[in-house]
CHARMM-style PDB file with segment names, atoms N, HN, CA, C and O in Angstrom:
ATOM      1  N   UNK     1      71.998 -12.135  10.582  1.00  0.00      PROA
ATOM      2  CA  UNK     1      72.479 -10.779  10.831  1.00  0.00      PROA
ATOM      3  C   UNK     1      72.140  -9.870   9.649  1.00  0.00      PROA
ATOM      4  O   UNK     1      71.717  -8.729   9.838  1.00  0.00      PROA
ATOM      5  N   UNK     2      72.299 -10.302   8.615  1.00  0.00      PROA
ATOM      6  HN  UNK     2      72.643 -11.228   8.461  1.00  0.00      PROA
ATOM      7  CA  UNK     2      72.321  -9.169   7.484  1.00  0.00      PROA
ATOM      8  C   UNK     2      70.612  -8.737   6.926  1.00  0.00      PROA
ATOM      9  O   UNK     2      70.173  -7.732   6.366  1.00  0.00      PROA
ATOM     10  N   UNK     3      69.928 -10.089   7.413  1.00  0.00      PROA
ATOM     11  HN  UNK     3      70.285 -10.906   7.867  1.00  0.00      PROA
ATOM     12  CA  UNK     3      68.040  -9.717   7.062  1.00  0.00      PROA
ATOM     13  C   UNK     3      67.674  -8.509   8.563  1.00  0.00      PROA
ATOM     14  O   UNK     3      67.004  -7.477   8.604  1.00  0.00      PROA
ATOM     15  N   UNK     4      68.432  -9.210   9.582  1.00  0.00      PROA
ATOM     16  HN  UNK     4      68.976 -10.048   9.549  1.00  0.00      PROA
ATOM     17  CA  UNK     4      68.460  -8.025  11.022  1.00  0.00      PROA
ATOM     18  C   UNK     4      68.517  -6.240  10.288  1.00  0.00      PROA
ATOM     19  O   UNK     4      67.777  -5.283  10.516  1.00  0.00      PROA
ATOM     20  N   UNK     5      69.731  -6.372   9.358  1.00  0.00      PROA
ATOM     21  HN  UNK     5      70.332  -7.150   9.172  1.00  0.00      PROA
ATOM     22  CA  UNK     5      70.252  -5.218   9.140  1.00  0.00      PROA
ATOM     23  C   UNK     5      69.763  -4.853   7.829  1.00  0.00      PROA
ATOM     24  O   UNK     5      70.363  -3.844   7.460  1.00  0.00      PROA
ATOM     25  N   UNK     6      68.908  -5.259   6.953  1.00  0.00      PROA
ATOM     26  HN  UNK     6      68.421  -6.080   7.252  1.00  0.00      PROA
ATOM     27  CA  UNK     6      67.794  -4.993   5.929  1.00  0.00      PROA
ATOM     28  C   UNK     6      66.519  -4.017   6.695  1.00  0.00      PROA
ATOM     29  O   UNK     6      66.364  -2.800   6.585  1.00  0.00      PROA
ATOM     30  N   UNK     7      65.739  -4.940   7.442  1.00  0.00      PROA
ATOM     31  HN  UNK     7      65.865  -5.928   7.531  1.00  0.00      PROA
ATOM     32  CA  UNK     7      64.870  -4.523   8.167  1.00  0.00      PROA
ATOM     33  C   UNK     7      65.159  -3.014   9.051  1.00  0.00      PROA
ATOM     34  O   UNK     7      64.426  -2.026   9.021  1.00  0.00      PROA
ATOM     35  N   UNK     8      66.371  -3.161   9.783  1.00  0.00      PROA
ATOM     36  HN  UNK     8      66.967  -3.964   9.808  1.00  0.00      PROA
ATOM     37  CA  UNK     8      66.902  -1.560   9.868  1.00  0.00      PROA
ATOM     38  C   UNK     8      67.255  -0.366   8.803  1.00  0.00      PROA
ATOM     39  O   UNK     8      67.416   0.808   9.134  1.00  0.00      PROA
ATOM     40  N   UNK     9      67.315  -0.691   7.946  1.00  0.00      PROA
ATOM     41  HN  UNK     9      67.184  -1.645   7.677  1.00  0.00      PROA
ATOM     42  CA  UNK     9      67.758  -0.133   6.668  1.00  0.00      PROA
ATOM     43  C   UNK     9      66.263   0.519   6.286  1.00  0.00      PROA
ATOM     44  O   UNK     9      66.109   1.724   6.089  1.00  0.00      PROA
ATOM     45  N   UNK    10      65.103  -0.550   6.207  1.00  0.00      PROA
ATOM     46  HN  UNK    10      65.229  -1.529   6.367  1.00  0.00      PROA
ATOM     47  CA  UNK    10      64.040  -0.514   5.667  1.00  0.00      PROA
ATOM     48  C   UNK    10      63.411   0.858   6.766  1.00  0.00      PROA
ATOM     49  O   UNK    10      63.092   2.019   6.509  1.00  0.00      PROA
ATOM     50  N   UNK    11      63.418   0.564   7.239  1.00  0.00      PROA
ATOM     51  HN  UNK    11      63.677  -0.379   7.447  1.00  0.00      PROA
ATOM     52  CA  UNK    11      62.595   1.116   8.723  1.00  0.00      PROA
ATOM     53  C   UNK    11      63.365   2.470   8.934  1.00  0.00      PROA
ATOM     54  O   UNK    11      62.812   3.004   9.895  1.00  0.00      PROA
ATOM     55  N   UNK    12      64.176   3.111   8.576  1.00  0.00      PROA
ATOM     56  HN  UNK    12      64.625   2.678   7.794  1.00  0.00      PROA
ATOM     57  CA  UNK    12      65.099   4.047   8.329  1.00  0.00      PROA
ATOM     58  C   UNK    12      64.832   4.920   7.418  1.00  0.00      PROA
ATOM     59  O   UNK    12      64.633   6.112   7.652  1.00  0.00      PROA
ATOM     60  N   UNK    13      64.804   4.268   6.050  1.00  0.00      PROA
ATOM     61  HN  UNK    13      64.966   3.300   5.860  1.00  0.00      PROA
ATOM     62  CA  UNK    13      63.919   4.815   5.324  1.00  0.00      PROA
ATOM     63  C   UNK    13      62.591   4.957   5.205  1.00  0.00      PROA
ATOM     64  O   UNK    13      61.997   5.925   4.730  1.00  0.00      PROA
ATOM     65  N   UNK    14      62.189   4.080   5.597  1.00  0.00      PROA
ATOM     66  HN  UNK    14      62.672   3.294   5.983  1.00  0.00      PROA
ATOM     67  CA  UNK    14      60.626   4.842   5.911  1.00  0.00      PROA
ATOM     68  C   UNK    14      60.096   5.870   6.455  1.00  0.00      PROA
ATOM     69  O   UNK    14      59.119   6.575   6.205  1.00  0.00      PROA
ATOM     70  N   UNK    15      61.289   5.832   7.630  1.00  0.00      PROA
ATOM     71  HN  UNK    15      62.083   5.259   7.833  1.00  0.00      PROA
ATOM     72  CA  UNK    15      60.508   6.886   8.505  1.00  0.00      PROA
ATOM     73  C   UNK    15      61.896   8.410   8.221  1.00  0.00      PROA
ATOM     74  O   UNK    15      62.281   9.305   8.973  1.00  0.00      PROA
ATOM     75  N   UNK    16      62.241   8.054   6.862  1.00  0.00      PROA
ATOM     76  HN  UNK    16      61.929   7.327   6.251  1.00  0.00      PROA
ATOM     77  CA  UNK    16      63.022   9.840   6.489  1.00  0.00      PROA
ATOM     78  C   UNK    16      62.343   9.984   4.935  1.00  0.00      PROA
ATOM     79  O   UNK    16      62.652  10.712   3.992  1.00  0.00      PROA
ATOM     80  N   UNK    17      61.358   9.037   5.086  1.00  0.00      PROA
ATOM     81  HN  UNK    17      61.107   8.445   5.852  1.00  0.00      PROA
ATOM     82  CA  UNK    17      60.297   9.388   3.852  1.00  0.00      PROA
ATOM     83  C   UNK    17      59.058  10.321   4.401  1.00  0.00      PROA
ATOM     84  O   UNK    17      58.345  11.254   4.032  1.00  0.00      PROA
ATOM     85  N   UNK    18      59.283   9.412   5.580  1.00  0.00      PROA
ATOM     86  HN  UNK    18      59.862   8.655   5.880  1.00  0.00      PROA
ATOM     87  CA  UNK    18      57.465  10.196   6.192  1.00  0.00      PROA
ATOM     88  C   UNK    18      57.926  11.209   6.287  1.00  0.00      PROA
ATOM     89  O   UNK    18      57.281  12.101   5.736  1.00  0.00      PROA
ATOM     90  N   UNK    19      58.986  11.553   6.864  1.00  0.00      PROA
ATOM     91  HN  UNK    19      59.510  10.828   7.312  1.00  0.00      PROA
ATOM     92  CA  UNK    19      59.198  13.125   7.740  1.00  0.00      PROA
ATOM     93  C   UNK    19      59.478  13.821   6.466  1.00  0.00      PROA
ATOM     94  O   UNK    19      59.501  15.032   6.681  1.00  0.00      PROA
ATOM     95  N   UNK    20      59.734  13.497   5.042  1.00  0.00      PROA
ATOM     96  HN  UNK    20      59.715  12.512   4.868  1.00  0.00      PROA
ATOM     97  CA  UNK    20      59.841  14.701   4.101  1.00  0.00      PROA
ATOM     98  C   UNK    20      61.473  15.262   4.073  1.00  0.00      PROA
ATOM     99  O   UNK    20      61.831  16.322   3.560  1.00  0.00      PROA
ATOM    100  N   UNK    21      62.307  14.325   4.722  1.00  0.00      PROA
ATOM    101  HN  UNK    21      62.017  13.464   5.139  1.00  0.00      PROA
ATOM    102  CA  UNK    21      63.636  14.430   4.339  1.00  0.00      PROA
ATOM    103  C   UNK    21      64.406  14.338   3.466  1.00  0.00      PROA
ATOM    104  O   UNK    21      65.341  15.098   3.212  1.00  0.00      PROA
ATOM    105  N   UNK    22      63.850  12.721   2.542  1.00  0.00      PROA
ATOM    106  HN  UNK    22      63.091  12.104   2.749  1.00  0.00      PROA
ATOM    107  CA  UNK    22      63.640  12.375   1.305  1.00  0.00      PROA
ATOM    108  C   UNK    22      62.640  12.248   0.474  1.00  0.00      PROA
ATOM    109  O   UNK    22      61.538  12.549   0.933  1.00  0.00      PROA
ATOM    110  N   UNK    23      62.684  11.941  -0.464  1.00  0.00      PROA
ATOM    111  HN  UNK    23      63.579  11.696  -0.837  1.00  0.00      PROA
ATOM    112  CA  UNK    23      61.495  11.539  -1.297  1.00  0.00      PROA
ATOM    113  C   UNK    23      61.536  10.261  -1.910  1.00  0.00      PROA
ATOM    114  O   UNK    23      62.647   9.924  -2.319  1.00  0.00      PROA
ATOM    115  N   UNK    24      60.685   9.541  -2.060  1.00  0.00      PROA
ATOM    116  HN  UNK    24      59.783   9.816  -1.728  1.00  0.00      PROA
ATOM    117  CA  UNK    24      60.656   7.838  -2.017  1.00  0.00      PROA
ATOM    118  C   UNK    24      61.223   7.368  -2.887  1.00  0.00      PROA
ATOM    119  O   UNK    24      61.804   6.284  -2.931  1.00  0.00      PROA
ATOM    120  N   UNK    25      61.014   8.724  -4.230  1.00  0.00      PROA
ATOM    121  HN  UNK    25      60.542   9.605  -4.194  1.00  0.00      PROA
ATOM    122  CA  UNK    25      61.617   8.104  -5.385  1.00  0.00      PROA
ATOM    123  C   UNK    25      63.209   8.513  -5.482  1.00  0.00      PROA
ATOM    124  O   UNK    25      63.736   8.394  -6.589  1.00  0.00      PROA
ATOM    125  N   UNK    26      63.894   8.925  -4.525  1.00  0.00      PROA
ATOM    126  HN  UNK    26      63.466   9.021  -3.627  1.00  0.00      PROA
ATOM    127  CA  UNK    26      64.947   9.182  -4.372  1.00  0.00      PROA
ATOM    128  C   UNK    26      66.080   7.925  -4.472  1.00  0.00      PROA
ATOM    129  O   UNK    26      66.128   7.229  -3.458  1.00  0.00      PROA
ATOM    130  N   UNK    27      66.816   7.626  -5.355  1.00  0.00      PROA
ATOM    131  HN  UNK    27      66.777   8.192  -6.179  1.00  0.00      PROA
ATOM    132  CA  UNK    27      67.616   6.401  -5.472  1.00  0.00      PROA
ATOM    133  C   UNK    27      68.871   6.640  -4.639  1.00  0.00      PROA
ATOM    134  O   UNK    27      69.426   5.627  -4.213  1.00  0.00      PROA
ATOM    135  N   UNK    28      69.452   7.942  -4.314  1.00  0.00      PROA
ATOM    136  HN  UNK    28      69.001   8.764  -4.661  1.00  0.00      PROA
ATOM    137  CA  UNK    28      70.680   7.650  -3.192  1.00  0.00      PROA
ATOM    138  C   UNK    28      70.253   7.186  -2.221  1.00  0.00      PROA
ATOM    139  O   UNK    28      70.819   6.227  -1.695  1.00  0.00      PROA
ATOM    140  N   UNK    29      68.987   7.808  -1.643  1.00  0.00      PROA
ATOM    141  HN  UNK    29      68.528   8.586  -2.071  1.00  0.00      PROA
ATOM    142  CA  UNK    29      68.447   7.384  -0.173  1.00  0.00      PROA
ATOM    143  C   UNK    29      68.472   5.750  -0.078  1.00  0.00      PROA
ATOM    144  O   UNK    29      68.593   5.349   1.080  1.00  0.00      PROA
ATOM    145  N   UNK    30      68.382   4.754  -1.057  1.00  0.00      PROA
ATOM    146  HN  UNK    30      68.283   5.079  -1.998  1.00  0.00      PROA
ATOM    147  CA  UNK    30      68.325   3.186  -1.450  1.00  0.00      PROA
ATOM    148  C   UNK    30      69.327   2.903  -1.641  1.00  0.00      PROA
ATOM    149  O   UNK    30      69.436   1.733  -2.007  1.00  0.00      PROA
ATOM    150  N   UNK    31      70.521   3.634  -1.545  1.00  0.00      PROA
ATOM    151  HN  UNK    31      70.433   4.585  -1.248  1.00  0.00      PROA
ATOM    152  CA  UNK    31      71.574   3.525  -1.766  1.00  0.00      PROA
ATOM    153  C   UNK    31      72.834   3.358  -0.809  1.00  0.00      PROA
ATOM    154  O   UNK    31      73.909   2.760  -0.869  1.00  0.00      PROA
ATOM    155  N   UNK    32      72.170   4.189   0.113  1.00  0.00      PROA
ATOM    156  HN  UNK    32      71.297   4.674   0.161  1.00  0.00      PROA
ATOM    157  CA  UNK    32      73.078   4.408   1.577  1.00  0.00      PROA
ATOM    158  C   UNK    32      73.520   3.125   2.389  1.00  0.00      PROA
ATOM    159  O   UNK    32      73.080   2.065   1.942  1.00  0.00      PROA
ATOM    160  N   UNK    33      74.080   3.076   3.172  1.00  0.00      PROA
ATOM    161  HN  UNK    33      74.438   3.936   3.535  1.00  0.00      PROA
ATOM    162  CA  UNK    33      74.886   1.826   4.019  1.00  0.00      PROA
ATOM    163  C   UNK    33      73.560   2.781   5.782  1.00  0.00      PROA
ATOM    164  O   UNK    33      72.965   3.800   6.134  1.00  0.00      PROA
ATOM    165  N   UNK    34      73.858   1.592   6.110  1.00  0.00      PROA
ATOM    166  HN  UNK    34      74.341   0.764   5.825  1.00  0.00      PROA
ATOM    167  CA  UNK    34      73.058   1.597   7.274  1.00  0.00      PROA
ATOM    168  C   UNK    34      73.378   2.633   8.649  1.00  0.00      PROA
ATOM    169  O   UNK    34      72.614   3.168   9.452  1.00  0.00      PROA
ATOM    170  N   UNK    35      74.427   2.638   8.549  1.00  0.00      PROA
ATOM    171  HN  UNK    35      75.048   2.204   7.896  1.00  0.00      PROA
ATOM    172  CA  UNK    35      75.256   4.088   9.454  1.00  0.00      PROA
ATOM    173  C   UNK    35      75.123   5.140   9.066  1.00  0.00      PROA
ATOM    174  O   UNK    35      75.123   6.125   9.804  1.00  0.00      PROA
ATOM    175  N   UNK    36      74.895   5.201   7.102  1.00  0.00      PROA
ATOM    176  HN  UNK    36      74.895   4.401   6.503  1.00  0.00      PROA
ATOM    177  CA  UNK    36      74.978   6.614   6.720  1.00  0.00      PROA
ATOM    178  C   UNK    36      73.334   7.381   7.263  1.00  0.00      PROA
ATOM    179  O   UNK    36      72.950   8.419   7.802  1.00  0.00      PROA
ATOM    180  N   UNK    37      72.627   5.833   6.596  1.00  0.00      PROA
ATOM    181  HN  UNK    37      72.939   4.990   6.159  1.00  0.00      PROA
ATOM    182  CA  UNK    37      70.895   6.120   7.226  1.00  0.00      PROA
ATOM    183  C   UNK    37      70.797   6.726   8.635  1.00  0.00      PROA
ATOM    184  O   UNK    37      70.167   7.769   8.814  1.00  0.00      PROA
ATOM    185  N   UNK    38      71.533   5.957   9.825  1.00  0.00      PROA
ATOM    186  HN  UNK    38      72.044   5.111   9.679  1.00  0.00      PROA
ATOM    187  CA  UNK    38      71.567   6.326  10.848  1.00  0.00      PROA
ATOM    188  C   UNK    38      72.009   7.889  11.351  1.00  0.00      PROA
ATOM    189  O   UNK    38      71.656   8.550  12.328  1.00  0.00      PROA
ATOM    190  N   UNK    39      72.662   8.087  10.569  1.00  0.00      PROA
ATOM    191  HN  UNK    39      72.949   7.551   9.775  1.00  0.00      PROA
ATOM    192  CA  UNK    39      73.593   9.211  10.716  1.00  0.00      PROA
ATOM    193  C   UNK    39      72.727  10.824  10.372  1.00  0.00      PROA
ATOM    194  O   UNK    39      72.710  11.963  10.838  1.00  0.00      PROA
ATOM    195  N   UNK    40      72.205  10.204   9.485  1.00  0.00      PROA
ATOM    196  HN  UNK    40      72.218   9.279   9.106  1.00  0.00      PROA
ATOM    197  CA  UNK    40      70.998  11.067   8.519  1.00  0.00      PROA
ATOM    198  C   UNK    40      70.112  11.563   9.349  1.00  0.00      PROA
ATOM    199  O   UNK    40      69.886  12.758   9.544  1.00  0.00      PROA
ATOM    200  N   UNK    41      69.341  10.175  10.103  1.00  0.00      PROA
ATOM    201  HN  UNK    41      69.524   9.205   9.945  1.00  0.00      PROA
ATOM    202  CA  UNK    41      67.733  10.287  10.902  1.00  0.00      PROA
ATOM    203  C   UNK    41      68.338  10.649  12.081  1.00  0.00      PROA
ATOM    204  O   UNK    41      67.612  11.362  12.773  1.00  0.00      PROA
ATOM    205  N   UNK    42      69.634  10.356  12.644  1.00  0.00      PROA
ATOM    206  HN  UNK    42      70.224   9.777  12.082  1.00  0.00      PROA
ATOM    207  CA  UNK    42      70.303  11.479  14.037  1.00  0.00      PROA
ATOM    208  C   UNK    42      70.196  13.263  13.745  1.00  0.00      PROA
ATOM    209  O   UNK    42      69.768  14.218  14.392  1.00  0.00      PROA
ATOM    210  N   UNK    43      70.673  13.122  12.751  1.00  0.00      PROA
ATOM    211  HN  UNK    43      71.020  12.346  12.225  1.00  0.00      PROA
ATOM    212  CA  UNK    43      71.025  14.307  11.920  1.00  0.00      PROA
ATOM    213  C   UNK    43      69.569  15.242  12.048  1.00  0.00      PROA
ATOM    214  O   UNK    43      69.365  15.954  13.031  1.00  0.00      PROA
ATOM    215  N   UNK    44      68.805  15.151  11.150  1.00  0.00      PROA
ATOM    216  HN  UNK    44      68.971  14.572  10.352  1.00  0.00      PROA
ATOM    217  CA  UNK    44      67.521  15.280  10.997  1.00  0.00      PROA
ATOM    218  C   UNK    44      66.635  15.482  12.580  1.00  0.00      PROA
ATOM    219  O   UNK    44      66.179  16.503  13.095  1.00  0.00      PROA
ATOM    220  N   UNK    45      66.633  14.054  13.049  1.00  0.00      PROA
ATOM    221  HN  UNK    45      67.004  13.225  12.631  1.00  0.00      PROA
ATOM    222  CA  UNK    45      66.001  14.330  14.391  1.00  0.00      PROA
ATOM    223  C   UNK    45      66.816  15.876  15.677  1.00  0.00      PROA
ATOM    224  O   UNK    45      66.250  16.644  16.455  1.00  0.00      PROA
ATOM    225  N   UNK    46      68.156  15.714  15.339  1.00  0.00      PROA
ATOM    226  HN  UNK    46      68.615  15.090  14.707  1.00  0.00      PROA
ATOM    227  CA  UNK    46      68.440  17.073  16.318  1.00  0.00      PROA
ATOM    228  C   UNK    46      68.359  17.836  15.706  1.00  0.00      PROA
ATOM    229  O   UNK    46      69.084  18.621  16.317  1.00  0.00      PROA
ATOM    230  N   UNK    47      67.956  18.491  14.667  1.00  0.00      PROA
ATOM    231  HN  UNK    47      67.367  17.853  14.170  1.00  0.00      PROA
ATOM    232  CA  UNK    47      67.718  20.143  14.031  1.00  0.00      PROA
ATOM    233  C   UNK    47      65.879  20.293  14.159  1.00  0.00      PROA
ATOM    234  O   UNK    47      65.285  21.337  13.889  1.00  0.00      PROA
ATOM    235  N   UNK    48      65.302  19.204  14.556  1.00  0.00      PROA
ATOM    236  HN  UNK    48      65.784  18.356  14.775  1.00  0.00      PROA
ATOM    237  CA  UNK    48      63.883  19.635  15.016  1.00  0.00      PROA
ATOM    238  C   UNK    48      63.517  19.774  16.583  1.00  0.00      PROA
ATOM    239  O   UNK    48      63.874  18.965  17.440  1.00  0.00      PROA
ATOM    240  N   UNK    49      62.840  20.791  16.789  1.00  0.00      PROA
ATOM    241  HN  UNK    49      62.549  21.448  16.093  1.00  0.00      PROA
ATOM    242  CA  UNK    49      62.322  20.991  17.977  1.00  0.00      PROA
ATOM    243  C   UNK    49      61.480  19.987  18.393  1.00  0.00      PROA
ATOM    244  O   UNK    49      60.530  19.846  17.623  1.00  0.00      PROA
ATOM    245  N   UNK    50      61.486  19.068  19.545  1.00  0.00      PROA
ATOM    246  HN  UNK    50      62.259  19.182  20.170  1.00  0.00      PROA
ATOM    247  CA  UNK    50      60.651  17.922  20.337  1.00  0.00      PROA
ATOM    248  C   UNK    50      59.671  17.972  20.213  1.00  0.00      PROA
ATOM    249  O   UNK    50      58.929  17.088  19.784  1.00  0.00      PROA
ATOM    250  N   UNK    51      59.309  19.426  20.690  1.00  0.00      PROA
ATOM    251  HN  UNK    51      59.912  20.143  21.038  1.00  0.00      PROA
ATOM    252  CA  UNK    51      57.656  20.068  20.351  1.00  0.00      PROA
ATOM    253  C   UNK    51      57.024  20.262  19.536  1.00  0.00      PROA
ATOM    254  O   UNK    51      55.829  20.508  19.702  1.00  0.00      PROA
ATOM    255  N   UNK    52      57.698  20.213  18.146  1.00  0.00      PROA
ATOM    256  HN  UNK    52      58.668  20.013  18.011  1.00  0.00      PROA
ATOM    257  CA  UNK    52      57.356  20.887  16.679  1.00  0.00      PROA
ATOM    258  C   UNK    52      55.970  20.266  16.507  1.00  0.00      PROA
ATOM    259  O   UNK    52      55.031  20.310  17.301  1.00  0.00      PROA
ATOM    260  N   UNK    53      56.060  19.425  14.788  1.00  0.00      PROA
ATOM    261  HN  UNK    53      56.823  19.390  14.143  1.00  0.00      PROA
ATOM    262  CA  UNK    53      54.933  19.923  14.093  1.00  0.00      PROA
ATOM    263  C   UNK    53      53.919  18.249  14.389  1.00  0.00      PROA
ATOM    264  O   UNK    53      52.725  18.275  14.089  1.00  0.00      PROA
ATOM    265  N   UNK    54      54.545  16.897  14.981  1.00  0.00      PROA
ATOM    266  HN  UNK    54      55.515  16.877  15.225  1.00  0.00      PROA
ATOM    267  CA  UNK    54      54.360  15.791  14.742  1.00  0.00      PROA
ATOM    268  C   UNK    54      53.846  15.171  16.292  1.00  0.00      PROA
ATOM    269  O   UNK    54      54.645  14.600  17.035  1.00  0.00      PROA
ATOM    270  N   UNK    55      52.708  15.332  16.572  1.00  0.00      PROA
ATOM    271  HN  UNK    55      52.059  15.796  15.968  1.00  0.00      PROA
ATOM    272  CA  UNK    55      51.602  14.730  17.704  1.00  0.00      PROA
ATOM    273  C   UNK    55      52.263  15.893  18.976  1.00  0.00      PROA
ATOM    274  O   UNK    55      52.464  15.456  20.109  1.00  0.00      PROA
ATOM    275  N   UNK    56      52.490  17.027  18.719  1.00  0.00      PROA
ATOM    276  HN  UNK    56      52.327  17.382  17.799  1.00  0.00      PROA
ATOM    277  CA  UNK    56      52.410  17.828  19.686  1.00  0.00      PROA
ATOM    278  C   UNK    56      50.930  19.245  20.030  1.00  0.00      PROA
ATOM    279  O   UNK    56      50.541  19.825  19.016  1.00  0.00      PROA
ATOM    280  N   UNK    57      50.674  19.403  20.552  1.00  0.00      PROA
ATOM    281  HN  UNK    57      50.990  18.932  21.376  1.00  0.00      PROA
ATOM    282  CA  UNK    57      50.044  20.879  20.833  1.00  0.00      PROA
ATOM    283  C   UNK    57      50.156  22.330  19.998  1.00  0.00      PROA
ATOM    284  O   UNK    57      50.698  23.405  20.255  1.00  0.00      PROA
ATOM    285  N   UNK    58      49.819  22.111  19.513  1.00  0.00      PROA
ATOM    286  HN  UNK    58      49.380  21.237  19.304  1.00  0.00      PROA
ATOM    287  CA  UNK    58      49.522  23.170  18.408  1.00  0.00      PROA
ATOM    288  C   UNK    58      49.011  25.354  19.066  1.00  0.00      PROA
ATOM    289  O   UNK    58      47.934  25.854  18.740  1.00  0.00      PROA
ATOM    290  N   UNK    59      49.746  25.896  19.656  1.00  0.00      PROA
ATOM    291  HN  UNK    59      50.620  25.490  19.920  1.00  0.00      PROA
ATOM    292  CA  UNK    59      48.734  27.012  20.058  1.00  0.00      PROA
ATOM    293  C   UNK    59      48.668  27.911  18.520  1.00  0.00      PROA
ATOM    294  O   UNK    59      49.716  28.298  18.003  1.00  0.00      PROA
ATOM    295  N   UNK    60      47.173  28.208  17.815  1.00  0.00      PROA
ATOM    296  HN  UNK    60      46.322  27.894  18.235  1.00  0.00      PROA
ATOM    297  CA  UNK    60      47.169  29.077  16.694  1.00  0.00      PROA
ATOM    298  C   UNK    60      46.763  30.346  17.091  1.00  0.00      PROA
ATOM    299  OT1 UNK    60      46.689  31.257  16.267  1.00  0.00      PROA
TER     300      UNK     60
END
């Protein structure tokens, strides 16, 4: 259970590194409990538009 819940942890942060939420070298972000992560990338994911900037259609 707890390597289960590493790997979620890991994968959490990765992907609120890519998006520019955090920054890698950020030590709270390594710091967080796994709900707070969750809570974060919920967080994060509803204040962006579906459509925005990440494999959508671009009109310039």
């Amino acid at each position: 259970m707890r390597r289960s819940d590493d790997k979620k942890r890991q994968k959490l942060i990765n992907k609120l590194i890519f998006l520019n939420v955090y920054d890698k070298d950020d030590q709270q972000l390594y710091e967080m409990s796994l709900s707070k992560l969750k809570n974060e990338y919920r967080r994060y994911r509803s204040q962006i538009h579906p459509h925005g900037e990440y494999g959508s259609i671009q009109f310039v």
